[in-house]
ROPAMAR-216966 format. One record per residue (C-alpha): z, x, y negated; residue in three letters; residue number from 1. Coordinates in nm, 2 decimals. Layout:
! ROPAMAR-216966
       pz       px       py   code   pos
        Z        X        Y    ALA   NUM
...
! end
This chain:
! ROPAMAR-216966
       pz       px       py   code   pos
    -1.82     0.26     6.26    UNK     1
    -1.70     0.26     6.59    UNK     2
    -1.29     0.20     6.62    UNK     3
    -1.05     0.24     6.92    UNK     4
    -0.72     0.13     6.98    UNK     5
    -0.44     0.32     7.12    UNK     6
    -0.17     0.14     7.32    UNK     7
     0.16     0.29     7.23    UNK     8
     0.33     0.54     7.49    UNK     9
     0.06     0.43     7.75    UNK    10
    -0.14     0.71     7.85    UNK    11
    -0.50     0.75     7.87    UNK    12
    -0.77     1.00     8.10    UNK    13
    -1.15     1.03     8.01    UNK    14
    -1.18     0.73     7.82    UNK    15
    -1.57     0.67     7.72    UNK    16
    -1.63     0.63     7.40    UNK    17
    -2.02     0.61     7.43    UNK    18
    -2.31     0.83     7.57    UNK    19
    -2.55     0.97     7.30    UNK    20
    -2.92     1.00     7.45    UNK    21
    -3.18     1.18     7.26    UNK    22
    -3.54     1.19     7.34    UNK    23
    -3.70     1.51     7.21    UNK    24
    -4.04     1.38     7.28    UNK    25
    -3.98     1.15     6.94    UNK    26
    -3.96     1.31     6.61    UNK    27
    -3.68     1.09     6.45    UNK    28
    -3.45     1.18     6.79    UNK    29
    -3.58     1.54     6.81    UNK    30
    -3.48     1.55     6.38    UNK    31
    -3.15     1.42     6.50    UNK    32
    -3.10     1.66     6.75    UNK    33
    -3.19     1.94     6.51    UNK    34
    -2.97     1.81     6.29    UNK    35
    -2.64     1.82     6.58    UNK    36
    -2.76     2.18     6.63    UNK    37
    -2.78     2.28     6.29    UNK    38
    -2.45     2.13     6.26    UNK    39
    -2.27     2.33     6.50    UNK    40
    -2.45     2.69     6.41    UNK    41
    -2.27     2.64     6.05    UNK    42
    -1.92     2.51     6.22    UNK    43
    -1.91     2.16     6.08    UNK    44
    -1.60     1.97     6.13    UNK    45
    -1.45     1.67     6.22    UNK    46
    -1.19     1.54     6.01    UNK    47
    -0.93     1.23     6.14    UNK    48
    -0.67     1.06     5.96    UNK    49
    -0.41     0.95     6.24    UNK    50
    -0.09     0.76     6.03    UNK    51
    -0.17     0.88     5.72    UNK    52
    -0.16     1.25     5.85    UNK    53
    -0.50     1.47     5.89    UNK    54
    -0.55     1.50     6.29    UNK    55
    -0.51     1.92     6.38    UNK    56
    -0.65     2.14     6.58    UNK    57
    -0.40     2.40     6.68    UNK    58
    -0.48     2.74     6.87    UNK    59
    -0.30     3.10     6.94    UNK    60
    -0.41     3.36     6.69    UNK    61
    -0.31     3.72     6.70    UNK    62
     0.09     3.86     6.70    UNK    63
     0.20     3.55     6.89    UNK    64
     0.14     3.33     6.60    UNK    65
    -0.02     2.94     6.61    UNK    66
    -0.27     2.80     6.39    UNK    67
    -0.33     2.46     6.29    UNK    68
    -0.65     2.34     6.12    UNK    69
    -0.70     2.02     5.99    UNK    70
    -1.02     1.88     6.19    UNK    71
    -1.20     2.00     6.45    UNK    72
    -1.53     2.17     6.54    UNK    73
    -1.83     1.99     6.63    UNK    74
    -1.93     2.27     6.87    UNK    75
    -2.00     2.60     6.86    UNK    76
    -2.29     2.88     6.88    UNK    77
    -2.37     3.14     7.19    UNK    78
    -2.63     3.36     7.08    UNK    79
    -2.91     3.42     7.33    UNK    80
    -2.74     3.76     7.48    UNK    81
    -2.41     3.51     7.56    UNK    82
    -2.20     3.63     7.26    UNK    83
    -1.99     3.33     7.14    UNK    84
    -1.96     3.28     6.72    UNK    85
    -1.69     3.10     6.55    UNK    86
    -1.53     2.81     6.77    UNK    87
    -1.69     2.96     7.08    UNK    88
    -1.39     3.21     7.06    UNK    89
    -1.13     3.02     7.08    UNK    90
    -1.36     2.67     7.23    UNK    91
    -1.66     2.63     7.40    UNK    92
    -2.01     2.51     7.32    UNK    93
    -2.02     2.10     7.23    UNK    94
    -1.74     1.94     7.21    UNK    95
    -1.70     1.61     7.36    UNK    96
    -1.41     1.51     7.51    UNK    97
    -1.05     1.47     7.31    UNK    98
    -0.74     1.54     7.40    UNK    99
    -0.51     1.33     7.16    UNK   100
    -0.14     1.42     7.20    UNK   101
     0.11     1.22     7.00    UNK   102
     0.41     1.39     6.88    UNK   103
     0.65     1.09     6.86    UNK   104
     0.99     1.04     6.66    UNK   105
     0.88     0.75     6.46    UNK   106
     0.49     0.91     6.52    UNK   107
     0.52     1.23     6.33    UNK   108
     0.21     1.39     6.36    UNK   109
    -0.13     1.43     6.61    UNK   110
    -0.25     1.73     6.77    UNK   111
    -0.62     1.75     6.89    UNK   112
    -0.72     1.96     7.23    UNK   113
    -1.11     1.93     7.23    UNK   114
    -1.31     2.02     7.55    UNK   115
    -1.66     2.07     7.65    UNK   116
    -1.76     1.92     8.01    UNK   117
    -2.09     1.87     8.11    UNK   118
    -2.10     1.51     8.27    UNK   119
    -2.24     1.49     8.59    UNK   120
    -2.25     1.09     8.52    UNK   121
    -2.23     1.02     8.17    UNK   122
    -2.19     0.64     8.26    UNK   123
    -1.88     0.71     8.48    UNK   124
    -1.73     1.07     8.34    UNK   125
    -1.47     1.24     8.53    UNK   126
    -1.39     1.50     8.26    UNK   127
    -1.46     1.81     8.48    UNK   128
    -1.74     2.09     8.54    UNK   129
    -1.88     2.35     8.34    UNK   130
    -1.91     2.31     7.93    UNK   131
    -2.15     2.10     7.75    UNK   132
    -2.43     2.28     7.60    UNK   133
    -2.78     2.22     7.44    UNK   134
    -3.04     2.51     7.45    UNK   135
    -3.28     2.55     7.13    UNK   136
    -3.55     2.55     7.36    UNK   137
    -3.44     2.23     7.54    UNK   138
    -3.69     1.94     7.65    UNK   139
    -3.71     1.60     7.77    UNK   140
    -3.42     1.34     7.77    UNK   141
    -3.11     1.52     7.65    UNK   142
    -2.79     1.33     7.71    UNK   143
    -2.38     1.33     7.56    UNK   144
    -2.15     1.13     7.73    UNK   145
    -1.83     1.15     7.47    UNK   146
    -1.45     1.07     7.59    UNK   147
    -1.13     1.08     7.51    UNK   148
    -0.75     1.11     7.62    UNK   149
    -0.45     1.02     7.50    UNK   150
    -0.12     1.12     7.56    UNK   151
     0.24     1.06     7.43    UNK   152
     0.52     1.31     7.37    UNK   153
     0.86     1.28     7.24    UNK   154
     0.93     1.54     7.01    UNK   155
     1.36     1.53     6.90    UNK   156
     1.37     1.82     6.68    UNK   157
     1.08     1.72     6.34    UNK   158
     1.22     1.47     6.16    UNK   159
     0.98     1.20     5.92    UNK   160
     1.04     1.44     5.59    UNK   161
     0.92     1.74     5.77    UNK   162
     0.66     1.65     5.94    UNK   163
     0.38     1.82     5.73    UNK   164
     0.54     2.17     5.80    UNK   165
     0.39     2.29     6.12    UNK   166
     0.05     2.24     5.91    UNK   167
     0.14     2.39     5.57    UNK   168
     0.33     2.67     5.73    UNK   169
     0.04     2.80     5.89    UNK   170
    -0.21     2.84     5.56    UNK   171
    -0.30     3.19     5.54    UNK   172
    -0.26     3.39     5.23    UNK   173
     0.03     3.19     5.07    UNK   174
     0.16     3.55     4.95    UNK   175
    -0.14     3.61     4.74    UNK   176
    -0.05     3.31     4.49    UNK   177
     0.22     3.58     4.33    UNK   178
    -0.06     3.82     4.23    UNK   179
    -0.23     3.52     4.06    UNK   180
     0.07     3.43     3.86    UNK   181
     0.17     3.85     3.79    UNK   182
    -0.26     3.85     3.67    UNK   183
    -0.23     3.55     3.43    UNK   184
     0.15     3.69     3.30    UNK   185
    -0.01     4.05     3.20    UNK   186
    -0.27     3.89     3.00    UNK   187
    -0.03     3.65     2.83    UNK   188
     0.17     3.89     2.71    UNK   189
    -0.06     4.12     2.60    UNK   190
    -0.22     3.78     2.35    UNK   191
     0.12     3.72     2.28    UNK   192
     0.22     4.10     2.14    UNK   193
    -0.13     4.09     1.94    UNK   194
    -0.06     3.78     1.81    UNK   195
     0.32     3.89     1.72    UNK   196
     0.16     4.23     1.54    UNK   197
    -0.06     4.01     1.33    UNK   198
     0.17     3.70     1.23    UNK   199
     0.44     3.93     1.19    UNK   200
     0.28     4.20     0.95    UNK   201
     0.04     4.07     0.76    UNK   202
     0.01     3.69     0.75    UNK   203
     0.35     3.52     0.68    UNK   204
     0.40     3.76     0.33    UNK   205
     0.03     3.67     0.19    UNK   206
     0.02     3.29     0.25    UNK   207
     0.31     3.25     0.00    UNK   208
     0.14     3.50    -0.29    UNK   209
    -0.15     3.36    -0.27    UNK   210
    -0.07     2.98    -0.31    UNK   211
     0.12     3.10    -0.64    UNK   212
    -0.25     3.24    -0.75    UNK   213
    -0.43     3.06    -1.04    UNK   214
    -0.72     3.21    -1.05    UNK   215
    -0.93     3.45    -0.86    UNK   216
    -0.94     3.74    -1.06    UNK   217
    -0.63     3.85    -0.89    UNK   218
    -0.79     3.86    -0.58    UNK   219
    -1.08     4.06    -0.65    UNK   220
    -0.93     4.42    -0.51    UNK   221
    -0.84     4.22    -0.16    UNK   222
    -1.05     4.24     0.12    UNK   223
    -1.10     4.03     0.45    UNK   224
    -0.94     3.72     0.51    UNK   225
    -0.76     3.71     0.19    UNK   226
    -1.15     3.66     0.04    UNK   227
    -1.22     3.36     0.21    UNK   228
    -0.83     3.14     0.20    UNK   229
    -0.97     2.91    -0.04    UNK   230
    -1.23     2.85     0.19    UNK   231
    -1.09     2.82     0.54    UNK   232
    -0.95     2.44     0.49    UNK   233
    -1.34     2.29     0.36    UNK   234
    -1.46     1.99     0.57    UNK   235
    -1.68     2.13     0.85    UNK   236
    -2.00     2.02     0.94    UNK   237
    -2.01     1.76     1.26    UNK   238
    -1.66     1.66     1.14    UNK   239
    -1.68     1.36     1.31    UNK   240
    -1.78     1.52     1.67    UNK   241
    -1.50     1.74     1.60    UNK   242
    -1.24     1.48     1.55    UNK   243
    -1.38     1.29     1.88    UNK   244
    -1.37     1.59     2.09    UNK   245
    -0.97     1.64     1.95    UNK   246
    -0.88     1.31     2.02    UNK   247
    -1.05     1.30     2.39    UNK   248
    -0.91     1.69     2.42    UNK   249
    -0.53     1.56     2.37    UNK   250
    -0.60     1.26     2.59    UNK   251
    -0.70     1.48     2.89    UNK   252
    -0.42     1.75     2.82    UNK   253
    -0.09     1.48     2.82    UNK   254
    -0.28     1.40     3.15    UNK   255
    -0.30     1.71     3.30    UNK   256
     0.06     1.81     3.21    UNK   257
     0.24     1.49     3.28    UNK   258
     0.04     1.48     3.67    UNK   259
     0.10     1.81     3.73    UNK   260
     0.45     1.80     3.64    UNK   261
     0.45     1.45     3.88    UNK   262
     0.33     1.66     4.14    UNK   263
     0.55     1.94     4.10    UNK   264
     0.87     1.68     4.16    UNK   265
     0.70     1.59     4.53    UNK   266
     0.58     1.21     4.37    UNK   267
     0.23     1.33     4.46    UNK   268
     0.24     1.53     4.79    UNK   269
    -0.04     1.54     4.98    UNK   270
     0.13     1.26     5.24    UNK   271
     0.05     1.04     5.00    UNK   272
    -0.35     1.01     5.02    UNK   273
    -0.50     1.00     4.66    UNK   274
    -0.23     0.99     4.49    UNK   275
    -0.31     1.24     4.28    UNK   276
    -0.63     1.09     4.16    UNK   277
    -0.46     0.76     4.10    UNK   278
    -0.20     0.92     3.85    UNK   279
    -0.43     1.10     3.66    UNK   280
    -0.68     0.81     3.63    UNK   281
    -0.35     0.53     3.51    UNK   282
    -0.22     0.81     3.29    UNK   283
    -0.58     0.84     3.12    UNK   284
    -0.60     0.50     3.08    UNK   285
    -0.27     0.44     2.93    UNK   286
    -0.30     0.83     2.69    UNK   287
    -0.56     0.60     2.44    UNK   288
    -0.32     0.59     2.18    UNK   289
    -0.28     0.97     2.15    UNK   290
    -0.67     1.01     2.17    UNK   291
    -0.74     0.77     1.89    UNK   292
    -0.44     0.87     1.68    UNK   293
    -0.54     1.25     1.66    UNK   294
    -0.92     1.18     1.62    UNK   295
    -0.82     0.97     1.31    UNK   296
    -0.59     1.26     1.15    UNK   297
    -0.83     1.45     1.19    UNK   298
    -1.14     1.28     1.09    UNK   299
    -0.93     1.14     0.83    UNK   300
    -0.86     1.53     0.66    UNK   301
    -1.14     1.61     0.69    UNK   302
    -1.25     1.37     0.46    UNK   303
    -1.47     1.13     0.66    UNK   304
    -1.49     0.71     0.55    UNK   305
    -1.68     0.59     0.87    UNK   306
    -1.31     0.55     1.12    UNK   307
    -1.48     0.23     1.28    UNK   308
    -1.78     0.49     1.44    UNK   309
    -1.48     0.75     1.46    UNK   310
    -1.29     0.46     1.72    UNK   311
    -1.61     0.36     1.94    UNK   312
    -1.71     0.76     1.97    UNK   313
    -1.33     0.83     2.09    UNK   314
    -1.32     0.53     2.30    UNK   315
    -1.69     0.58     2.47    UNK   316
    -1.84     0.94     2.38    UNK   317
    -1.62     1.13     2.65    UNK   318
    -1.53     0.89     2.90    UNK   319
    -1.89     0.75     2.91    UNK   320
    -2.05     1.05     2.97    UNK   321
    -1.79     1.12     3.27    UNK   322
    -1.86     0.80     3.39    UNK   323
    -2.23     0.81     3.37    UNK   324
    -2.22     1.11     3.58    UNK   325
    -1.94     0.99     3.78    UNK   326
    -2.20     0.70     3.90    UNK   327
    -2.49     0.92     3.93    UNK   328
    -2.32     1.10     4.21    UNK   329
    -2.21     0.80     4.33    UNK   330
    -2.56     0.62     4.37    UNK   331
    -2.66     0.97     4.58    UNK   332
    -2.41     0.89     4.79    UNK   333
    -2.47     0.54     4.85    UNK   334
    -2.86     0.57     4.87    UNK   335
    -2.76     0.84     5.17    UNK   336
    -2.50     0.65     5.35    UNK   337
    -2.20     0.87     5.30    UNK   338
    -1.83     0.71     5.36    UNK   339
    -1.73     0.90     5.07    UNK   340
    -1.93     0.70     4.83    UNK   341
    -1.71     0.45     4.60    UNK   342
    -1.71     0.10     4.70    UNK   343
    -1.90    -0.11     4.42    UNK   344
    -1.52    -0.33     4.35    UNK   345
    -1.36     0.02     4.27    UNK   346
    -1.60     0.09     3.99    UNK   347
    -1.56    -0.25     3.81    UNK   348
    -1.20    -0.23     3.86    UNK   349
    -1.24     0.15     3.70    UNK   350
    -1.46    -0.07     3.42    UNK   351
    -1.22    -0.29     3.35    UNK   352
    -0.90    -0.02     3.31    UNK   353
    -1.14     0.13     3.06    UNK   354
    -1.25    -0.15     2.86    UNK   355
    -0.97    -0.38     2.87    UNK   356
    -0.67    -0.12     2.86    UNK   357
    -0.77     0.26     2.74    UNK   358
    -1.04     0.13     2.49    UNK   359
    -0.74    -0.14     2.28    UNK   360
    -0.49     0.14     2.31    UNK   361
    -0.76     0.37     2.14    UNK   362
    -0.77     0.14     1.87    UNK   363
    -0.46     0.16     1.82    UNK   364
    -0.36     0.47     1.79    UNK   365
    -0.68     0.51     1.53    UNK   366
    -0.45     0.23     1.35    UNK   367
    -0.15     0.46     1.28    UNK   368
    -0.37     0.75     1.26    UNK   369
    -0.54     0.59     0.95    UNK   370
    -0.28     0.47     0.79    UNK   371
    -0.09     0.84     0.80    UNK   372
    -0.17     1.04     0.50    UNK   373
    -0.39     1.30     0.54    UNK   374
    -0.30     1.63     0.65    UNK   375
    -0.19     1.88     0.37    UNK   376
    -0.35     2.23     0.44    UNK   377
    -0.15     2.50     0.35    UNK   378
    -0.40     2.68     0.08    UNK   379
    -0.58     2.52    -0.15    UNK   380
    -0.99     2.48    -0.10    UNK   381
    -1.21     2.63    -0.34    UNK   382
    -1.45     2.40    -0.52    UNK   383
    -1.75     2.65    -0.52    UNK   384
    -1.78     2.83    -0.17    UNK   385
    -1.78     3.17    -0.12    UNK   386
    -2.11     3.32    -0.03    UNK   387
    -2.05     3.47     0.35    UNK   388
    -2.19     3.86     0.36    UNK   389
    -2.42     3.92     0.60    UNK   390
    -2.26     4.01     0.95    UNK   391
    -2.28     4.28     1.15    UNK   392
    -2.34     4.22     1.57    UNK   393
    -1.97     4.22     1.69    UNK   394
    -1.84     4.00     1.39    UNK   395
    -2.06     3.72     1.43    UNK   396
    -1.94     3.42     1.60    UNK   397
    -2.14     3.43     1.95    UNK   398
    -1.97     3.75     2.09    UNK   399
    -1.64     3.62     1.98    UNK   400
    -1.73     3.27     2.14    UNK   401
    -1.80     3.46     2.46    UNK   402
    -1.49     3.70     2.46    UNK   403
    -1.27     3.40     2.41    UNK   404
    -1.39     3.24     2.74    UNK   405
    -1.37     3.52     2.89    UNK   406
    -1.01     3.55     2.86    UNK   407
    -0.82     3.21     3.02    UNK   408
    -1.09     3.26     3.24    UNK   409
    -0.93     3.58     3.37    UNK   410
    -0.60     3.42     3.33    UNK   411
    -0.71     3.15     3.63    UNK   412
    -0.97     3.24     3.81    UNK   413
    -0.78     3.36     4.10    UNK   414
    -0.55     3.05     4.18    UNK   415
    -0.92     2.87     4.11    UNK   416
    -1.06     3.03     4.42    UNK   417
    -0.73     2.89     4.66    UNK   418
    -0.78     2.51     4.54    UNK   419
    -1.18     2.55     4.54    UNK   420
    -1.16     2.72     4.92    UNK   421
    -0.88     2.45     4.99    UNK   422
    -1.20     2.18     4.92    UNK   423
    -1.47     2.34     5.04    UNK   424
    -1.27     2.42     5.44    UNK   425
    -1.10     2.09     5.44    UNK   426
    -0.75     2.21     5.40    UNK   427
    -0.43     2.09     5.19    UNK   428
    -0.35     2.25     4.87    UNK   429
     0.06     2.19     4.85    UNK   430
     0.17     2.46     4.58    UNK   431
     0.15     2.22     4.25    UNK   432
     0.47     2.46     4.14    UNK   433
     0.20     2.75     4.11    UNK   434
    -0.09     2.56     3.98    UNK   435
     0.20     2.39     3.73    UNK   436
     0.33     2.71     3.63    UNK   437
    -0.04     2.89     3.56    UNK   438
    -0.16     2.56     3.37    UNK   439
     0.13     2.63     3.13    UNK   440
    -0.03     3.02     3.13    UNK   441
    -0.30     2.90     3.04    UNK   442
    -0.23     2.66     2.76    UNK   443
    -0.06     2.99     2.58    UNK   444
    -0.36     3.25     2.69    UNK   445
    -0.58     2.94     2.47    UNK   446
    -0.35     2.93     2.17    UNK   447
    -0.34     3.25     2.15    UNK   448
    -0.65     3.37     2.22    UNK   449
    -0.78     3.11     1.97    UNK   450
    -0.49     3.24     1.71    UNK   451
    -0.58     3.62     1.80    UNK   452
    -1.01     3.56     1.75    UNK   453
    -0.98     3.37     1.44    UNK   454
    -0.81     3.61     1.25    UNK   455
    -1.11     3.85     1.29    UNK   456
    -1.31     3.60     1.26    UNK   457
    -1.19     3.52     0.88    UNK   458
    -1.14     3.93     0.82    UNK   459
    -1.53     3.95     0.89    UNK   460
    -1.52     3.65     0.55    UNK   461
    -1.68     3.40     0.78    UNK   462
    -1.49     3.06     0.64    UNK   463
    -1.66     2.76     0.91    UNK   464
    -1.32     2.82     1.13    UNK   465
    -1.32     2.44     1.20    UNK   466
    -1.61     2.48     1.45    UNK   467
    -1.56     2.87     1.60    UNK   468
    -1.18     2.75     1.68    UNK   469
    -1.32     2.48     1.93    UNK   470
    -1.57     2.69     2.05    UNK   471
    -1.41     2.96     2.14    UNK   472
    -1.26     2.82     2.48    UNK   473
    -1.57     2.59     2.51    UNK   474
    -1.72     2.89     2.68    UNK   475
    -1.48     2.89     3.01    UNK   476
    -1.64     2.55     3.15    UNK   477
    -1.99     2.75     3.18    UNK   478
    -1.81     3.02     3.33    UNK   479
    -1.59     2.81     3.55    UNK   480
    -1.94     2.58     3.68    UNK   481
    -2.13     2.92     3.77    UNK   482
    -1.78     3.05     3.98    UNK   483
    -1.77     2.72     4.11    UNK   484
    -2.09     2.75     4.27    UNK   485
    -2.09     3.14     4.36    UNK   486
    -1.80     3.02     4.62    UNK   487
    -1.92     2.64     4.73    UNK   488
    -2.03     2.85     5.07    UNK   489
    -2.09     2.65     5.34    UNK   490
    -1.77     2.67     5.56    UNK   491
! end
């Protein structure tokens, strides 16, 4: 990795950095070459970190107004008729040479001018002439001399705290982020009147009669769900999955809340690289006690014995397979030389959180859950089950499944796109207070969406509620991996 050194409030003209030569008589150079040209037709960036802060590229758009991108392009595309395509607009063809201008009060931030000059001597460049370029078509010894400048400004008026605006100011769409919200609101309030209709007029008054039932004979003129409430409460198959996938479930939400809410507060902006990742990943670690406690109430009502395989599924079954895949990707990266691989000490150090901190807090928590009594359902279970009718298409459990997806997937899907095209073009994503406020939206579409399906799930007499109630939102992460790849477009 090459490094340079900048001398503070010394100004610098054409410094080389080093002259790429490429020789398109030999395959590797030529596939290098390709690979630079390829680059640029599909606007690939540079990205810089200058103190702490992504370097910009800033240029005049339309109305007056000034735009500021994180990175800069590699180059840019003329087509053969001389029309320019993306950068070409606003820069031209290759770009090597850098103008670095520092913004100084206490070094706020770095703004990047990049140029094109074709070098008349690469070994002695004098930053002048007409742009860089490389035809398609081009032969022979092709070669890049790269420089760079540097240049320091004192800038009175942006103080340390505000240094971030100039960039964040200038994302497009910000105004968008309401509709998201307004989308996610209609929804919740139309689970929340359904929900209201049915708790409200038929549930609370038939719990009570029907615990003060002796016998079934009672029951016989009833219909729906009030067939099956002796049934609902029975131990479900794959009770023990079940529990693990609670447990690992309530880990992941106190997680989720508690970094969000961090982030909402300004402890995790984006001026603090990685932050975020580094709170979620502590607060995993140190949620074991929640994750083993509610996998052992669970497990423990639903009558299981075996809570020392209940501990070592909710310590390992989850967070191994993360991890497995987690180093999968990783050992990609590494075998093709990316910088964004993990170093080899972070992954034992991730190791050793897990198995020396999460994995004795998980134990635990499946302590007190065990020792708790079990939980006492509300109805009484039948000793003979009810035989379950035969179903028609729309009552069984698959379209139900699939409907109840369907809906927090509607409820998020929007402010999804802005953090997914905020990774795939390289920019920040700063609005936690929207992502904060829709992740709470969301948590109520699920309740309530699970509250709203189960009920006609049980009025169609189908009893294994256990099971359907998990898998009714299990359906959004398929739905959420195809979106995510229908908009990972090359940018």
């Amino acid at each position: 990795m090459l490094q340079k050194r900048f001398t503070f409030n010394k100004k610098e003209t054409c410094k080389p950095v080093c002259t790429k030569t490429y020789d398109t008589k030999k395959p590797e150079d030529k596939q290098k070459l390709d690979f630079l040209k390829k680059s640029m037709l599909l606007n690939y960036q540079h990205h810089w970190i200058v103190d702490n802060m992504p370097v910009t590229w800033c240029y005049d758009v339309e109305d007056g107004q000034r735009f500021c991108n994180p990175g800069f392009p590699i180059g840019c595309y003329i087509t053969e008729d001389g029309r320019p395509k993306d950068a070409c607009v606003i820069n031209v063809r290759l770009t090597n040479d850098i103008l670095i201008a520092l913004l100084v009060k206490q070094l706020s931030f770095c703004v990047f001018s990049s140029h094109s000059y074709k070098h008349t001597h690469p070994d002695s460049p004098d930053c002048s002439g007409v742009p860089m370029d490389i035809s398609n078509k081009a032969n022979g010894e092709v070669k890049i001399a790269y420089t760079y400048s540097v240049s320091f400004q004192e800038e009175k008026n942006i103080r340390w705290a505000s240094r971030w605006d100039y960039i964040l100011e200038s994302m497009p769409h910000t105004h968008i982020k309401w509709f998201s919200i307004m989308n996610s609101l209609v929804i919740v309030l139309f689970l929340s009147g359904m929900v209201a209709m049915i708790m409200l007029r038929t549930l609370h008054k038939d719990i009570a009669r029907y615990n003060q039932m002796d016998s079934t004979e009672d029951a016989q003129e009833e219909f729906g769900w009030k067939l099956v409430h002796g049934d609902i409460f029975r131990p479900p198959r794959k009770g023990m999955l079940l529990s693990v996938f609670l447990g690992s479930g309530t880990q992941i939400l106190i997680m989720t809340f508690v970094t969000l809410f961090f982030a909402c507060l300004g402890f995790l902006s984006p001026a603090n690289r990685g932050a975020l990742m580094t709170c979620a990943v502590v607060l995993w670690v140190l949620l074991g006690t929640p994750a083993g406690y509610v996998a052992a109430r669970f497990y423990k009502s639903f009558g299981g014995e075996k809570w020392k395989t209940n501990v070592l599924l909710t310590s390992f079954l989850c967070p191994g397979i993360v991890f497995a895949d987690f180093f999968i990707m990783n050992l990609i990266l590494w075998g093709e030389g990316s910088s964004a691989a993990i170093p080899f000490g972070t992954l034992v150090a991730i190791l050793a959180l897990w198995f020396c901190i999460s994995v004795p807090l998980t134990f635990i928590g499946a302590y007190f859950g065990f020792k708790k009594n079990a939980i006492e359902h509300p109805v009484r279970t039948n000793q003979i089950p009810r035989q379950i009718p035969e179903q028609s298409f729309y009552t069984k459990p698959l379209p139900g499944i699939i409907m109840g997806g369907i809906l927090p997937f509607g409820c998020i899907f929007i402010q999804l796109f802005f953090i997914l095209n905020s990774i795939w073009s390289h920019q920040m994503y700063y609005m936690f207070g929207f992502l904060f406020l829709v992740f709470i939206i969301l948590v109520i579409t699920c309740s309530e969406a699970t509250i709203l399906l189960c009920y006609f799930h049980l009025c169609a007499e189908v009893r294994n509620i256990h099971q359907y109630s998990y898998l009714v939102l299990c359906i959004s992460s398929p739905l959420l991996s195809v979106f995510c790849v229908l908009i990972s477009k090359p940018f």
